[in-house]
Structure formats: structure tokens, C-alpha cells
C-alpha positions as a LaTeX table, in Angstrom:
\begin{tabular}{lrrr}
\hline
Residue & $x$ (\AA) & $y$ (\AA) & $z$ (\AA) \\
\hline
Unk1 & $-13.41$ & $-37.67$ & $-116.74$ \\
Unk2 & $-10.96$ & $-35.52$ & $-118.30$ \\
Unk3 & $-9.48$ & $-33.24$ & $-115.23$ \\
Unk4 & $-9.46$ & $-34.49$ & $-111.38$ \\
Unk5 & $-8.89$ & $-31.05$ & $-109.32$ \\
Unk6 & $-7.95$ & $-29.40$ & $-106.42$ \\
Unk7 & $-7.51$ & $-31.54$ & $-103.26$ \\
Unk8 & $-10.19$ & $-34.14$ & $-104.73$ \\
Unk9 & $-9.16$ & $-37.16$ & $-102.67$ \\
Unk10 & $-7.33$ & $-35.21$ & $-99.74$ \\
Unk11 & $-6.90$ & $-37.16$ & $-96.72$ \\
Unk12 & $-8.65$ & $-40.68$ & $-97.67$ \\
Unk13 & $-5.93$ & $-42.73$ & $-95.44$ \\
Unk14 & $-8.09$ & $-45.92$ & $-96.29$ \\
Unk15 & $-8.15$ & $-45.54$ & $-99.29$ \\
Unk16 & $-6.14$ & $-48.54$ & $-100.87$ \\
Unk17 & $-6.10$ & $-48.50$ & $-104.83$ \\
Unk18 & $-7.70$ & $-46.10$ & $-107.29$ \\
Unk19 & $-7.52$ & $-45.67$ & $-111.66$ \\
Unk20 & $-7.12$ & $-43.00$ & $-113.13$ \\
Unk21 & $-8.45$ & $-42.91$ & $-116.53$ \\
Unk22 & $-6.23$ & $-42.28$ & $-120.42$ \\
Unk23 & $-9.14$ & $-39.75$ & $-120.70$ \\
Unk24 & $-7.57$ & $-37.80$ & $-118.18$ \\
Unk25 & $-5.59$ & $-35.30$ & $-120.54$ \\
Unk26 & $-4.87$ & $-32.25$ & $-118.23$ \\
Unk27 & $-3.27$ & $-32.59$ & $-114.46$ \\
Unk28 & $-3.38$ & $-34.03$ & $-111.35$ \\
Unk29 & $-4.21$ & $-30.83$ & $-109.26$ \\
Unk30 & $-3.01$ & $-29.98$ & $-106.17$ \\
Unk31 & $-2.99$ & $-31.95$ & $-103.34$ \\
Unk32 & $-5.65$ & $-34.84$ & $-105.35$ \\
Unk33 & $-4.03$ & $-37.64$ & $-103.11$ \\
Unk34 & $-2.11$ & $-36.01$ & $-100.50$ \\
Unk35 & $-2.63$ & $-37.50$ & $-97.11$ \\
Unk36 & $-3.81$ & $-41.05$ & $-98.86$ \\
Unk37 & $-2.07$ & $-43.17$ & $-96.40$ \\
Unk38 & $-3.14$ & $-46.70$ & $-97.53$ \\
Unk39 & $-2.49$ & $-46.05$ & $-101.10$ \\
Unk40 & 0.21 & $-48.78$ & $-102.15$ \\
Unk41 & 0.52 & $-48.03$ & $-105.88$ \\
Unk42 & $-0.87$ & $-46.09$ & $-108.62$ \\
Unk43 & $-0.39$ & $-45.55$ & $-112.41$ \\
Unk44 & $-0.40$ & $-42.29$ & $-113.90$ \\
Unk45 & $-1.25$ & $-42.53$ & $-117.80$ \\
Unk46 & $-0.02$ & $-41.10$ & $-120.49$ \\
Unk47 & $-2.31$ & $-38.87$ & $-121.38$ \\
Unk48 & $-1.47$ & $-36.79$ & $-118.41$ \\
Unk49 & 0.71 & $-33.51$ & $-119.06$ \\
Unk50 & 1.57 & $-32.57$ & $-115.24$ \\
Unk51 & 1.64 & $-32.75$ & $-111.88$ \\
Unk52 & 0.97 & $-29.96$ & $-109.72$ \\
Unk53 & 1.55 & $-29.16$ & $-106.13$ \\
Unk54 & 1.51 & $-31.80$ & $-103.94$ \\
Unk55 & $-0.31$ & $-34.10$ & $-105.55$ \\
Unk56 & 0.96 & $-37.29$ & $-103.22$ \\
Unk57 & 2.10 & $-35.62$ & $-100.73$ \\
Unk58 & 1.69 & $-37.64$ & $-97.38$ \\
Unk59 & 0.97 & $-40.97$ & $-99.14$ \\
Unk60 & 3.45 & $-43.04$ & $-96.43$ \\
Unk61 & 2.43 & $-46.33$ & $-98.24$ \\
Unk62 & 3.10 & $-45.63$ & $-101.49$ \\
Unk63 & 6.18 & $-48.05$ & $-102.77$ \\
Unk64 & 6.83 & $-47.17$ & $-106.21$ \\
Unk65 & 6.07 & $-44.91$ & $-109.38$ \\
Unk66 & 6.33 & $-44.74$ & $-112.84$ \\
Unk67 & 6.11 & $-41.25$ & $-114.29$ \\
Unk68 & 4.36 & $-40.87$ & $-117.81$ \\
Unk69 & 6.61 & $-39.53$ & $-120.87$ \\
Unk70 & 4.41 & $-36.40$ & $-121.30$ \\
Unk71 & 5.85 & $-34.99$ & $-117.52$ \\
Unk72 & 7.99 & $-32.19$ & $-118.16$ \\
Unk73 & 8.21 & $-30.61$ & $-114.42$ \\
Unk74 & 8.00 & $-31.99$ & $-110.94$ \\
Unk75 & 6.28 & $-28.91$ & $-108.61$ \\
Unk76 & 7.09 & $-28.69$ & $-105.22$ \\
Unk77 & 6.21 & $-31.46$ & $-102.92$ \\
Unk78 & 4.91 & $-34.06$ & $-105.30$ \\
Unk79 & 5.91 & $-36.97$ & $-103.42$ \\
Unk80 & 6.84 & $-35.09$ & $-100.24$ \\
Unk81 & 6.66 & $-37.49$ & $-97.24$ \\
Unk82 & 6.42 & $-40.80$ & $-99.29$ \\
Unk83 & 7.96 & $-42.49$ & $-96.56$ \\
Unk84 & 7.88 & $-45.58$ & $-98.23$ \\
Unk85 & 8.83 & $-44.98$ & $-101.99$ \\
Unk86 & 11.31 & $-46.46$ & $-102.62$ \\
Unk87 & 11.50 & $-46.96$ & $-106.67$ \\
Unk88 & 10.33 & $-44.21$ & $-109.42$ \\
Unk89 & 11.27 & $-44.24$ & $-113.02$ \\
Unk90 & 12.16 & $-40.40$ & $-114.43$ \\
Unk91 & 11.45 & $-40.03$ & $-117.79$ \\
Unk92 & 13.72 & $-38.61$ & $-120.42$ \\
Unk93 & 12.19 & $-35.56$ & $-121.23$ \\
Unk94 & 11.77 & $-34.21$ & $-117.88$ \\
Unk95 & 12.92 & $-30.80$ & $-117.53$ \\
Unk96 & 13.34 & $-29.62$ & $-113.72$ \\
Unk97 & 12.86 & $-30.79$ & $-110.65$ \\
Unk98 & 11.41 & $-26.81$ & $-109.29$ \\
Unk99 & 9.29 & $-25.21$ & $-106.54$ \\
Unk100 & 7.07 & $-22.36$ & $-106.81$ \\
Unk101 & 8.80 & $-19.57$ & $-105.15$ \\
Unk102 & 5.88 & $-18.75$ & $-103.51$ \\
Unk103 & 3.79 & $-21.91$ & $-102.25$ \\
Unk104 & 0.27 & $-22.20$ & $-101.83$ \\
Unk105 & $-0.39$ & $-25.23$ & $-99.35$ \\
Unk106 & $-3.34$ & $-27.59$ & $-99.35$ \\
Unk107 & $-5.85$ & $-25.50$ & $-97.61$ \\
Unk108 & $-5.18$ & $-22.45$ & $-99.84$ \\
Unk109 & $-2.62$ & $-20.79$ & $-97.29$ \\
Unk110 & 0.43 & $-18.94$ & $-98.66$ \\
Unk111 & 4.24 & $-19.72$ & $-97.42$ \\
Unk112 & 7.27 & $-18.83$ & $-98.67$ \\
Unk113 & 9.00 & $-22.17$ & $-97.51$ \\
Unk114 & 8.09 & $-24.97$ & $-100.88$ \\
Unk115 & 8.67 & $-28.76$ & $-99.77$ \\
Unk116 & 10.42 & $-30.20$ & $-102.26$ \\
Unk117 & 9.45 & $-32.90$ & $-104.97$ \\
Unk118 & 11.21 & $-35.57$ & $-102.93$ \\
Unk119 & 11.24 & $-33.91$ & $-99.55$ \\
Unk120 & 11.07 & $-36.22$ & $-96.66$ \\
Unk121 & 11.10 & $-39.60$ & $-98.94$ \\
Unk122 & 13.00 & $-41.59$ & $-96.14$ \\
Unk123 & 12.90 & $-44.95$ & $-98.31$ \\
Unk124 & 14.42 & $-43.10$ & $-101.12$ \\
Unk125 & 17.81 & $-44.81$ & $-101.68$ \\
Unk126 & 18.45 & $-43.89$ & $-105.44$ \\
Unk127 & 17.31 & $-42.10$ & $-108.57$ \\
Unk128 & 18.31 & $-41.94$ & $-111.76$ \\
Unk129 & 18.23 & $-38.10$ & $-112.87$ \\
Unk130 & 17.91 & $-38.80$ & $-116.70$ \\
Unk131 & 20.02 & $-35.84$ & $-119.20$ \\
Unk132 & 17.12 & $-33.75$ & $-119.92$ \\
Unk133 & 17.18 & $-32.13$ & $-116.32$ \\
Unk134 & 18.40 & $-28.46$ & $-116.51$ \\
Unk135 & 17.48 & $-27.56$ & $-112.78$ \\
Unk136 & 17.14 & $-28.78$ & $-109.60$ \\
Unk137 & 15.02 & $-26.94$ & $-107.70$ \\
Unk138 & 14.86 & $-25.78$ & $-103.66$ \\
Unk139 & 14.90 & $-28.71$ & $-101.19$ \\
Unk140 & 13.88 & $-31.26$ & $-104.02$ \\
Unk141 & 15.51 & $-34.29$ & $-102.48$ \\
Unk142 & 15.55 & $-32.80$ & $-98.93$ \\
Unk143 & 16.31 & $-35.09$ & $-96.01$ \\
Unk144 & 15.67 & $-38.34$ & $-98.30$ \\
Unk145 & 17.29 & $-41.73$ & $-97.98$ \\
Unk146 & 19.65 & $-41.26$ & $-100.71$ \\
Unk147 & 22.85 & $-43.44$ & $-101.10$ \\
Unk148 & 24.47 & $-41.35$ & $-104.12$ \\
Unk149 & 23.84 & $-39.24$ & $-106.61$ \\
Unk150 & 24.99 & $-38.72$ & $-110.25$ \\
Unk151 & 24.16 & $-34.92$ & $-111.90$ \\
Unk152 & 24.53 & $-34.99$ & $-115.41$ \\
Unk153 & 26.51 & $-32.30$ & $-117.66$ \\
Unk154 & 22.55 & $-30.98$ & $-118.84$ \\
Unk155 & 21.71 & $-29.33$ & $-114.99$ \\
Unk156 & 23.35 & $-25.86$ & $-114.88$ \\
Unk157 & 21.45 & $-24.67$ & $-111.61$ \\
Unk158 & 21.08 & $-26.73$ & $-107.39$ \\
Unk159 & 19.03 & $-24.77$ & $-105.50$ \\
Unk160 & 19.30 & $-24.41$ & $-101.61$ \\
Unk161 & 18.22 & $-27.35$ & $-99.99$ \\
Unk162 & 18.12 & $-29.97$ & $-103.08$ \\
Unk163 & 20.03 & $-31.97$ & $-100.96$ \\
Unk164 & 20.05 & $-30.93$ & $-97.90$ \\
Unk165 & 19.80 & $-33.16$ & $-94.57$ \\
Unk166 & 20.29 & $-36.25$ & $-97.13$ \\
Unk167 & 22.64 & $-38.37$ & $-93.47$ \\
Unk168 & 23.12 & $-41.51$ & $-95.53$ \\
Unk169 & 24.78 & $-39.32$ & $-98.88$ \\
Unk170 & 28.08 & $-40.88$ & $-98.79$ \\
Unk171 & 28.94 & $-39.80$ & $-102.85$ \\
Unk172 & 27.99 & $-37.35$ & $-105.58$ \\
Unk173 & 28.98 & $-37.06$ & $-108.87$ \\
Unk174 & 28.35 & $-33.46$ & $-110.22$ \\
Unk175 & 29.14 & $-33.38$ & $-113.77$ \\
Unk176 & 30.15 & $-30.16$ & $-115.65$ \\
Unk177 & 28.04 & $-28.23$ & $-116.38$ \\
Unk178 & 26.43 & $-27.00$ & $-113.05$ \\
Unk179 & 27.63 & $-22.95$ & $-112.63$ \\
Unk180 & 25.60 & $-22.34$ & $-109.16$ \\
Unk181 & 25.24 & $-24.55$ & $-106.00$ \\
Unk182 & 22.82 & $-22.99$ & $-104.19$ \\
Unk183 & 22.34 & $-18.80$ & $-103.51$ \\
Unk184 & 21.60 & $-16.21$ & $-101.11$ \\
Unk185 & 18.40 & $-15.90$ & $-101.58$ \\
Unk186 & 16.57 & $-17.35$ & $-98.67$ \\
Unk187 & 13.11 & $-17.17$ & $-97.33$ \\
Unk188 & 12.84 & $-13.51$ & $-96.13$ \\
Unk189 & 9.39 & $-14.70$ & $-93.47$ \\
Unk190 & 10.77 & $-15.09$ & $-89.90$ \\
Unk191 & 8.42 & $-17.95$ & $-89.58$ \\
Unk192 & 9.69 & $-20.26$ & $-92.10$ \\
Unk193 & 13.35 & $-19.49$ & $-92.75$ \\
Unk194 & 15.01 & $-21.72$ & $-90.47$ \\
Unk195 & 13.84 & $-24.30$ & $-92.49$ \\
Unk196 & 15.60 & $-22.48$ & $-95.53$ \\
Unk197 & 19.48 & $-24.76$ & $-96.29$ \\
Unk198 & 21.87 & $-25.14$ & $-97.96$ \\
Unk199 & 22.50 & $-27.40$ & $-101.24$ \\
Unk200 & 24.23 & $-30.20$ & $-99.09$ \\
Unk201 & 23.69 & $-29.01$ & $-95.71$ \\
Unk202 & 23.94 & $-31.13$ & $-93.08$ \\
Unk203 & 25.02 & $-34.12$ & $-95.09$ \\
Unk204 & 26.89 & $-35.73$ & $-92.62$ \\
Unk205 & 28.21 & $-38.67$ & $-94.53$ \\
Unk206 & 29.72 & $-36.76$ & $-97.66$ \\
Unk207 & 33.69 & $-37.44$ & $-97.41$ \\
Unk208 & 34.46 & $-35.56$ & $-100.16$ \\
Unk209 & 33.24 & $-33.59$ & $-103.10$ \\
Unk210 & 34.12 & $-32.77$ & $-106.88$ \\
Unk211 & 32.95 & $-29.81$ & $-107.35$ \\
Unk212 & 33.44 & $-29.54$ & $-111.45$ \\
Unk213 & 35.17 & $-26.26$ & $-112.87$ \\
Unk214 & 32.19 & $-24.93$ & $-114.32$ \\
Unk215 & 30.85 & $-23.68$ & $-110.48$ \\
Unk216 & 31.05 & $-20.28$ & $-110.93$ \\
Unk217 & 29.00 & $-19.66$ & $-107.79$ \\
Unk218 & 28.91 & $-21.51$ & $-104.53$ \\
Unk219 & 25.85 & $-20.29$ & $-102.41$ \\
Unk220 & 25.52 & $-19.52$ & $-98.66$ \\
Unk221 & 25.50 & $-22.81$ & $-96.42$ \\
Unk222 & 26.39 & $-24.75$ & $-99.43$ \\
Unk223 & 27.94 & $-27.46$ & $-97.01$ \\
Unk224 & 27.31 & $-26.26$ & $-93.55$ \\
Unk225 & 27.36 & $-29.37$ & $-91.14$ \\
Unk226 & 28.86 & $-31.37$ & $-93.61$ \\
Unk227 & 31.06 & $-33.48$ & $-90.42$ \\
Unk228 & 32.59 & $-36.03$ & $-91.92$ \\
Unk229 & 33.99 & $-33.70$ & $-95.23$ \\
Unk230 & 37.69 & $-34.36$ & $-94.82$ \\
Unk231 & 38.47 & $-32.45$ & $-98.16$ \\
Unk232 & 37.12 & $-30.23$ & $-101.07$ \\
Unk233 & 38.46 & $-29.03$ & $-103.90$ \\
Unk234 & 37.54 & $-25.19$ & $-104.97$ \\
Unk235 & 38.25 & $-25.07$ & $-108.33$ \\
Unk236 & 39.68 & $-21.72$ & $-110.35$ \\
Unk237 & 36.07 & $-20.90$ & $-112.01$ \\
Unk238 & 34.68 & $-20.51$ & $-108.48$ \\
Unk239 & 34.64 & $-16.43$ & $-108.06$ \\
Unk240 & 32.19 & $-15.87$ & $-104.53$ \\
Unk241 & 32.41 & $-18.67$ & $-101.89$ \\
Unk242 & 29.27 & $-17.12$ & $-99.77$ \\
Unk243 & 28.83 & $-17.31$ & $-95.95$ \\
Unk244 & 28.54 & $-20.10$ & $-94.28$ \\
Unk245 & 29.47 & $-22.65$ & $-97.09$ \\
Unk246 & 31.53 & $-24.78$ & $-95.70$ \\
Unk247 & 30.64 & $-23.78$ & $-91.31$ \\
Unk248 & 30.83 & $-26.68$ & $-88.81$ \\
Unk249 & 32.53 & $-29.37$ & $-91.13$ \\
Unk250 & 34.52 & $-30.26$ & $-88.35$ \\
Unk251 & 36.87 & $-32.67$ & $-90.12$ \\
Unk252 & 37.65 & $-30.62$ & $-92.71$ \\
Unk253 & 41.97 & $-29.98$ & $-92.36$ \\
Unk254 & 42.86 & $-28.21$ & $-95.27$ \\
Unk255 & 42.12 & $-25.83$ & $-97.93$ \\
Unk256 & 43.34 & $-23.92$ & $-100.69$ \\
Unk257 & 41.23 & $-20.90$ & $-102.05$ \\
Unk258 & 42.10 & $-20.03$ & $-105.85$ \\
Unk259 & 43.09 & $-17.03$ & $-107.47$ \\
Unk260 & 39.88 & $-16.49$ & $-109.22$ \\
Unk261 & 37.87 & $-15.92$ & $-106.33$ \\
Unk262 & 36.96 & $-12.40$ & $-104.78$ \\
Unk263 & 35.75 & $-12.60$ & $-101.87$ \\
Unk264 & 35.50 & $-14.72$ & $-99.15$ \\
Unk265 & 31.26 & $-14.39$ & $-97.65$ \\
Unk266 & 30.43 & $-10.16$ & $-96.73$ \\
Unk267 & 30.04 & $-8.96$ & $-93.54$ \\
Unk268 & 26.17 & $-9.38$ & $-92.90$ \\
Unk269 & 25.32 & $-12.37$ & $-92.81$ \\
Unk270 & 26.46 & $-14.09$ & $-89.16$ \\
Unk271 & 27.66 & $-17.37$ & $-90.10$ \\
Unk272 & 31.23 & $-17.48$ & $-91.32$ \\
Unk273 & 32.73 & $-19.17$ & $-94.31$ \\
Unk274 & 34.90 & $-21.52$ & $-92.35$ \\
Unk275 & 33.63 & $-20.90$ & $-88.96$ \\
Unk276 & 33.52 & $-23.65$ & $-86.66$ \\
Unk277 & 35.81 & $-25.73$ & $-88.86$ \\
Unk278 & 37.61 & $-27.08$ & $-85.63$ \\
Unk279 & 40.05 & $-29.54$ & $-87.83$ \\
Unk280 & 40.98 & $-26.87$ & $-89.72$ \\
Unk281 & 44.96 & $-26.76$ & $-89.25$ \\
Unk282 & 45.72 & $-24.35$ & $-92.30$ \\
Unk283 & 44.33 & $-22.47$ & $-95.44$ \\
Unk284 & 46.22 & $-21.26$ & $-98.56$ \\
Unk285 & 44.37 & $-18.19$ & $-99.70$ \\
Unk286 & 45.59 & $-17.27$ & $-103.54$ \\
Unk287 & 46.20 & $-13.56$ & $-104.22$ \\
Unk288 & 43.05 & $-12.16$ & $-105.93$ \\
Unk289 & 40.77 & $-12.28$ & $-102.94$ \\
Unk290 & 39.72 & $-8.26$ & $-101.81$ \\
Unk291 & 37.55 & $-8.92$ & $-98.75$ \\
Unk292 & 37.79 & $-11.31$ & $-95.91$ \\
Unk293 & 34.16 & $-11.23$ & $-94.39$ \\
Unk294 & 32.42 & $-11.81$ & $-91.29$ \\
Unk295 & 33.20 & $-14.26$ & $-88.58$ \\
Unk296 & 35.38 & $-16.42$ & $-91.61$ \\
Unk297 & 37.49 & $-18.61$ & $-89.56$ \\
Unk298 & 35.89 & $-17.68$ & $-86.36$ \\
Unk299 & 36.42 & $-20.87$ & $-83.53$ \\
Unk300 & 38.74 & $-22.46$ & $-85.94$ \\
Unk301 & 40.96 & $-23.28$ & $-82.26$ \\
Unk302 & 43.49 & $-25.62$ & $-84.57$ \\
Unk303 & 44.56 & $-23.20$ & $-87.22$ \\
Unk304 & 48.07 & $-21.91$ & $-86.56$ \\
Unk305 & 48.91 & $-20.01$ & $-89.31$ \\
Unk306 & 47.17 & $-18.32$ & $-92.40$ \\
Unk307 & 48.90 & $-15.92$ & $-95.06$ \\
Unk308 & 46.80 & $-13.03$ & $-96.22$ \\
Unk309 & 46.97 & $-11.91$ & $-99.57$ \\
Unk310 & 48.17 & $-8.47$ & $-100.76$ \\
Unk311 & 45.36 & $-7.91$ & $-102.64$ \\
Unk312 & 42.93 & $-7.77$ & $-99.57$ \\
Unk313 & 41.56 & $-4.54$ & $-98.61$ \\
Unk314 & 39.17 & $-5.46$ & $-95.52$ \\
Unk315 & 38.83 & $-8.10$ & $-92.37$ \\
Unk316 & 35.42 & $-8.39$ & $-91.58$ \\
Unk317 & 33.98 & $-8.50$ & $-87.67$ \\
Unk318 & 34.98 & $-11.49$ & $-85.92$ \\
Unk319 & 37.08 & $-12.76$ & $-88.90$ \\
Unk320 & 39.34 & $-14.90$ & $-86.26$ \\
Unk321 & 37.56 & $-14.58$ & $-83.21$ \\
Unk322 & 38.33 & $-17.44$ & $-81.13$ \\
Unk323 & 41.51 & $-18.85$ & $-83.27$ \\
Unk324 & 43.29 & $-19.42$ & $-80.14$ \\
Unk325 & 45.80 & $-21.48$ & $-81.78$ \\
Unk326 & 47.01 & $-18.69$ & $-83.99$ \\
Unk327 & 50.65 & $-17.34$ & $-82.86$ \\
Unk328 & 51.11 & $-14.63$ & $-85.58$ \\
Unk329 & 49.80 & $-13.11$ & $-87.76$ \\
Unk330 & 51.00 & $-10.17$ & $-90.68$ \\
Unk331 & 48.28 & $-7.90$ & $-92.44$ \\
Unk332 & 49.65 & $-6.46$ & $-95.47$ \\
Unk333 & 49.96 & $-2.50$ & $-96.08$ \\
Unk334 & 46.23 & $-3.45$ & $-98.52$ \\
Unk335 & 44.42 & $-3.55$ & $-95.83$ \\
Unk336 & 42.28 & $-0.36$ & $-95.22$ \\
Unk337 & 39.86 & $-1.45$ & $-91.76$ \\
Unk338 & 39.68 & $-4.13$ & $-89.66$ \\
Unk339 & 36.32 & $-5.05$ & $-88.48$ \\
Unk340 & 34.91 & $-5.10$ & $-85.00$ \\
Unk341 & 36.03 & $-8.52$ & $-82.44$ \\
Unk342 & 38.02 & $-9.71$ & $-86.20$ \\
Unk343 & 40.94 & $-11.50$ & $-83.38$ \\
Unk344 & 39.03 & $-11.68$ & $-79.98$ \\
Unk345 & 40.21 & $-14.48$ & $-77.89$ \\
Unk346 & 43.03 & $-14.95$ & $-80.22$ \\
Unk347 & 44.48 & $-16.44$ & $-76.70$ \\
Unk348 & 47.72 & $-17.84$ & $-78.22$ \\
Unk349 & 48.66 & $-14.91$ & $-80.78$ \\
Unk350 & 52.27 & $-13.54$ & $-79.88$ \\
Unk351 & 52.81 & $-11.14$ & $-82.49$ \\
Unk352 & 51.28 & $-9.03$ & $-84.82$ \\
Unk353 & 52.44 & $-7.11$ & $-87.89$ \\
\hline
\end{tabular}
């Protein structure tokens, strides 16, 4: 046997143990052992050059994994829903962990939403991403058990969702070299983008975050939910912060946007920047920003004061709807419109300029 294909084993849940042989020089095909609930181990050998498309997907009693030298991409869902895995061995020489944008499941029908490699691995506690890793693709490690993470300097690109619902994330080390977390490109069906995230969304046990000075680019819902983010560093490489990046991290107190960045979200998109960052007490927004966008700092009720930069041209709708702890507030002679509700139920504001 030189090739095993398409869905070849799909759905054995008794099946317990099974060889595959070094004449096996090609892939494991889509979806070969996906839903193989009783399967407890497995050795893939060397001779094998890739794994496609769910390919273990499902198999809730798998514990651990070595993956062969000649593996040089992990497709989307390999191991999604390996409940139990809780040790795999990355070889050096992987490249990326990546999805498919478009994803064709394991009865031949077409999504846009792509389970990632690790998606769903609940057991998951650690993983040791080895240098030769340039990208990590959309939700790879998606609502795992992970602990912490170390990025090295060789991954220049986090997609939306890599990390995404990960509760138990307390730490992650992103070295330099990383110039986008996340981006606005979500799933454009109805049907499956509210499973579409952000890079850390939801991780509600990240404190804090280093995000290195080569982030150029920080993508919408980057850290939406992120509750128990107390403080994050934005540093001067950092030119879009997009909607939504850092909405609902309700202990987040303080923030200081740099210089190089030019705009703060747009005014499309519904979910603010900063909106619903209820700790928020005040922001320190560097001259260089042009556009304020939609819904920003919208229920922010603690902030009490924020200085807007002469270099601003536009206040987006709903920009500080519901700040009803700010008392005053001056818009510079920059400023050409002011969007739609931008300070409804402002109830405390006193005085305007």
C-alpha cells in the first residue's frame, strides 16, 4: 500500500489500533481516521510527506503523537477535537500551521469556516512550536487547553482565531518577528461567521501581553473578551489598531496609543476598539492618529477624561456613546464631522468645546 485516501476509515469508533505501513510514501487523505473514537495511539512513518484535511479529526481517545520529519504543513483540522491529546512532538522543519481558505468537509460539502489543526484539543496543555514555523494559520489552536505559549522570531503572520477561546492561556511569549495579529478578513457566509475570532479572543486568563515592535498590524477582535487583561503595551510600529481589538476587556485601566498609528478601527464595522472596556479610567492618544471610528470607547462608564489629538479629522458614530462618566470634553479646530449618536448618554458631560 502506497496511498490510503479519502475518508478510508471514517467513523470506525471501535476501532482500537491500526499500522500504517513505510511503503506509504504519499498522504494521509482527508478525513482517513476522523471520527475513530477508540483509537489510543498511532505512528505515522517517515515515509509520509503530508497530512491533509482532517485526517484525525474526532479521534477523542487519541493521547499522543509523534509527527514524521518529512511534514512540512498541518491543514486545517488535523487533530481537531482530540479531546484527549495531550502530547505531540513538532518537527523542525515544519513550515505552517494553515487552513484552506475555503474548506471542503468530510462528506464533500464546502464552508468557508476551516477548524483549525488543533481546534477543540481540550487536553492540550503545551506545544513546542519549533523555529521553522513562518505562519500560524486561522483558529489553529482554537479553544485548546493551552497553559502558555512561546512564538519564535521565524512566524511573521497569527491568523484570526489561532488562539482564540484558549480560558486556561495565562502567558504568551511573541517573539519579534510577527508583523500581523490577526485581519479583517472574516468569513463573508452568514451561516458560519459567528464562529469567525479573533487571534486571542476570548482568552480570559491572559493578564498581560508583549506585543513585540515588529506588529505592524493588529487585526479586528484581536483581544475581544480578553477579562482579566489588566494592561497592554501598543508599541510605535503598530500603524491600524482595527475594530474591536481590544472590546469587553473589562479590566483593562489604561492605555496609551503611539504616534505611529493612524487610525483608531473605521466606521463600519459595529464593534468598537475599546468599547465595553468598563475599567477603562483614561487613554493617552499620541498626535498622529486622523480618524476616531465607530462606537471606540462606547460604554466605557469609568473614563473621565480623554485628550484628542490635533491631527484628527473625524469622530465616528457612537464614538462615546454611553461614557457617562465623561465631564468635558474639547474637539480641536481638525475636526471636520462628527458622526451620528458619537456622545449619546454622555449623562455626566458638563461642557463642551
Amino acid at each position: 500500500v502506497t496511498s490510503i485516501g479519502y475518508g478510508v476509515f471514517f467513523g470506525c469508533s471501535r476501532l482500537t489500533s491500526i499500522v500504517i505501513p513505510t511503503s506509504c510514501e504519499a498522504s494521509i487523505a482527508t478525513g482517513v481516521l476522523a471520527g475513530c473514537s477508540g483509537l489510543t495511539s498511532i505512528t505515522i512513518p517517515s515515509s509520509v510527506t503530508s497530512i491533509d484535511n482532517a485526517a484525525f479529526y474526532g479521534c477523542s481517545g487519541l493521547t499522543s503523537i509523534n509527527i514524521p520529519n518529512g511534514i512540512k504543513k498541518l491543514e486545517c483540522g488535523t487533530f481537531s477535537r482530540c479531546t484527549s491529546l495531550s502530547s505531540i512532538t513538532i518537527p523542525e522543519g515544519l513550515d505552517s500551521f494553515t487552513n484552506k481558505l475555503k474548506y471542503f468537509g468530510l462528506n464533500g460539502e464546502y464552508s468557508e469556516y476551516s477548524p483549525g489543526a488543533f481546534d477543540g484539543c481540550s487536553s492540550l496543555t503545551s506545544i513546542n512550536i519549533p523555529s521553522s514555523v513562518k505562519f500560524i494559520g486561522q483558529n489553529t489552536f482554537k479553544h485548546s487547553g493551552l497553559i502558555s505559549i512561546n512564538i519564535p522570531n521565524s512566524v511573521t503572520m497569527i491568523e484570526n482565531g489561532a488562539f482564540s477561546g484558549c480560558t486556561n492561556l495565562t502567558s504568551i511569549n511573541i517573539l519579534n518577528g510577527v508583523t500581523s495579529l490577526g485581519s479583517n478578513n472574516f468569513c463573508s457566509n452568514p451561516y458560519f461567521s459567528s464562529q469567525d475570532k479573533g487571534v486571542f479572543e476570548g482568552c480570559t486568563s491572559l493578564t498581560s501581553i508583549n506585543i513585540p515592535s515588529s506588529v505592524k498590524f493588529i487585526g479586528r477582535n484581536s483581544f475581544n473578551g480578553c477579562t482579566g487583561l489588566t494592561s497592554v503595551t501598543i508599541p510605535s510600529s503598530v500603524t491600524t489598531i482595527s475594530n474591536g481589538s481590544f472590546s469587553g476587556c473589562t479590566s483593562l485601566n489604561s492605555i496609551t496609543i503611539p504616534t505611529g498609528v493612524d487610525s483608531l478601527g473605521d466606521n463600519y464595522y459595529d464593534k468598537g476598539v475599546f468599547e465595553d472596556c468598563t475599567n477603562l479610567t483614561s487613554i493617552n492618544i499620541q498626535n498622529g492618529i486622523r480618524f476616531i471610528g465607530k462606537n471606540i470607547f462606547k460604554n466605557c462608564s469609568r473614563l473621565s477624561s480623554v485628550t484628542i489629538p490635533g491631527s484628527v479629522t473625524s469622530i465616528g458614530d457612537g464614538a462615546f456613546a454611553g461614557c457617562s462618566g465623561l465631564t468635558s470634553i474639547t474637539i480641536p479646530s481638525s475636526v471636520t464631522s462628527i458622526g451620528k449618536y458619537a456622545f449619546s448618554g454622555c449623562s455626566g458631560l458638563t461642557s463642551i468645546t
